[in-house]
N, C-alpha and C positions, 0 to 999 in steps of 0.2 A: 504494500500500500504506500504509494507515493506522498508525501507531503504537498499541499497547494503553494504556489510559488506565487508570491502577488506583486504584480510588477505597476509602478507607478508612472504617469508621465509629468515632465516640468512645462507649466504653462505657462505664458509672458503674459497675454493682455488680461484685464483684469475682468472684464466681462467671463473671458473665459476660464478663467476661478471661477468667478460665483456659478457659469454654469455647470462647473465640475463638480461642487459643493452641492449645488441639486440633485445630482445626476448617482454621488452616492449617497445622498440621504434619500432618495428613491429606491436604490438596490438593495440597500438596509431595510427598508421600509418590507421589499416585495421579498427579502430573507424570513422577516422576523413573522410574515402576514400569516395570518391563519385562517384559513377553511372554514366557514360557519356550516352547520347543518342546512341554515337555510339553501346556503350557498350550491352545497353540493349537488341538488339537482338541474343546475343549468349549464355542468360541465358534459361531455361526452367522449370516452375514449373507445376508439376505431369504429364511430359511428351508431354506440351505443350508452342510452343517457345513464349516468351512473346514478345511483341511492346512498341514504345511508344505512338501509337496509345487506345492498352487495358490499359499503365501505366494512359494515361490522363483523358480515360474516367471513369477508379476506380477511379480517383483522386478526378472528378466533382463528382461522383455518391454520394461518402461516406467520404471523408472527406476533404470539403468544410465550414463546420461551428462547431461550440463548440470549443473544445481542441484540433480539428487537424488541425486550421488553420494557425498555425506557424511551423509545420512541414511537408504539403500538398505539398512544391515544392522538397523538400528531396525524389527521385527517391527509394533510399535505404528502408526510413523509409515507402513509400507506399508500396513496395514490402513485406516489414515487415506484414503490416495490411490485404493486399492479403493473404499471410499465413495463419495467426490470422483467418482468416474469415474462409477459406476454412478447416483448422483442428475443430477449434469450429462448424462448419457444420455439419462436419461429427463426432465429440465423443457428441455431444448434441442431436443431431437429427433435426436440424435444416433443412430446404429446402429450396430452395431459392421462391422457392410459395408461402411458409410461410412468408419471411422476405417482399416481394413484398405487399404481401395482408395485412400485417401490416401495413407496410407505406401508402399504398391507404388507410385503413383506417384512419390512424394518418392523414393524409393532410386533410380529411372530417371534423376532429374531432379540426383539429388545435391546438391539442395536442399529444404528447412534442413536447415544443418549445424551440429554443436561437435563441437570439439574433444575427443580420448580417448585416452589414452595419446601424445599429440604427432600421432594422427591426425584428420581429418577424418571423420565418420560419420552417417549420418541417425539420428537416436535417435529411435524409437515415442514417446517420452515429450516430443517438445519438439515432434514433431506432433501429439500429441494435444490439449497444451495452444493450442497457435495453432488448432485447432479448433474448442477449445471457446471460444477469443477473440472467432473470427467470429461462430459461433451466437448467443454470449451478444449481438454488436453486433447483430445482427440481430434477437432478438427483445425485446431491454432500450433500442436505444439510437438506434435509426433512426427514433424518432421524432421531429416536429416542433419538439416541448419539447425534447429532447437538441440537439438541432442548434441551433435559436434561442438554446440556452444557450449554447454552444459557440462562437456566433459572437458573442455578446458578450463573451468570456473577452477579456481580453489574452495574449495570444500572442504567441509568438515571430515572425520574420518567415516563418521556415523553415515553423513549426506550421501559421502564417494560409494560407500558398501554399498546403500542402499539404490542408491543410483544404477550403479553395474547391476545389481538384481533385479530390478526391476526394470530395467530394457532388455536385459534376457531373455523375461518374462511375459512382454508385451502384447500382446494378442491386436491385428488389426482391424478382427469382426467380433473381439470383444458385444455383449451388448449391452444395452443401456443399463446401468444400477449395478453391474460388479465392479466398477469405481477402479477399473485398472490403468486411467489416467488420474486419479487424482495424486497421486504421488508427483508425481510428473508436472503437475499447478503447480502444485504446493514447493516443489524446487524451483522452476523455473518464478518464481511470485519471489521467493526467498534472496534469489541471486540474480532480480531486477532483468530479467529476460523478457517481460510484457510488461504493458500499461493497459492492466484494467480497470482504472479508473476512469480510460482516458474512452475504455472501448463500450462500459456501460454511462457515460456520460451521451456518448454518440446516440447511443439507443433513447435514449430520453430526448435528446434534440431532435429525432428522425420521429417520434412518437405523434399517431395521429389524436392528439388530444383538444378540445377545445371547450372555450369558456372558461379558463383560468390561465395565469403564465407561474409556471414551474421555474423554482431560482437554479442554481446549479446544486448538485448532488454536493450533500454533505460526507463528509468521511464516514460518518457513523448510518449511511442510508442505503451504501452500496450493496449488493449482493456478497461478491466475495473478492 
């Protein structure tokens, strides 16, 4: 996960300070705005009107436990993760039959788990994103170039082992949910080989949403 880089410009005439001084107490304004209930039914995403009826139940569905349960009442930031899902859906090859019959099996398997209320729980939302970890290794990283990169990286001792075994191991009609690219994110993510912030930021710009303007994704809204 990348750090946001914020780059300033120096302005001469003085008109254009004050319009710079507008311009971010408006971006402030359009970060900090929040979603009212009312609000929500005169948005539409991919040509269908949203509720807050479909806001509450994405809400329960997918992100109820791990790292989105301090942004779960943020209306904004679920809209955000609707996005995320629905473009990662569709550039991965994701279904939603797939993401379904994962998790029936992960509830079988009682694996992955976090933590919820002091319990242990499969949460939809921490299998969805280990999902979309594999897809994205699979079709962004199981290339040649990623791996030749990867194997000149200095590494850990743990990384390197794990490394060589696991492209050993690799399968390339693996199918969806035996997570045989997640390893394969999760280094290539570690020793700065992609920008996925940069790639689901894209997906929310590309996003056919309308009746509200979405700010940029925060660190803590990405998927993974």
């Amino acid at each position: 996960m990348k750090k946001p880089v914020l780059i300033g410009a120096s302005l001469v005439l003085a008109t254009s300070i004050l319009g710079a001084c507008g311009k971010e107490s408006s971006t402030a304004n359009a970060e900090n705005q929040k979603i009212t209930q009312s609000q929500v039914a005169d948005i539409t995403l991919n040509g269908e009107r949203l509720s807050n009826k479909k806001i509450k139940e994405y809400r329960e569905e997918y992100m109820q436990a791990g790292k989105y349960v301090g942004m779960n009442k943020d209306t904004q930031a679920v809209i955000k993760h609707m996005i995320l899902k629905d473009g990662m859906m569709k550039d991965l090859g994701v279904t939603q039959k797939d993401i379904d019959n994962i998790y029936e099996k992960a509830v079988k398997d009682g694996a992955p788990s976090v933590k919820l209320d002091g319990k242990k729980v499969v949460a939809k939302g921490v299998v969805l994103e280990m999902v979309f970890e594999d897809a994205y290794g699979k079709k962004y990283l199981s290339t040649s170039s990623t791996t030749d990169s990867l194997a000149k990286k200095k590494m850990t001792k743990e990384d390197e082992k794990g490394f060589k075994n696991h492209i050993s191991t690799m399968k390339e009609d693996h199918p969806i949910g035996d997570y045989s690219y997640v390893y394969l994110f999760y280094l290539a993510q570690k020793y700065d080989l992609m920008d996925t912030d940069k790639y689901q930021q894209d997906l929310l710009n590309k996003a056919d949403i309308k009746g509200v303007k979405l700010p940029k994704l925060k660190t803590d809204e990405i998927i993974f």
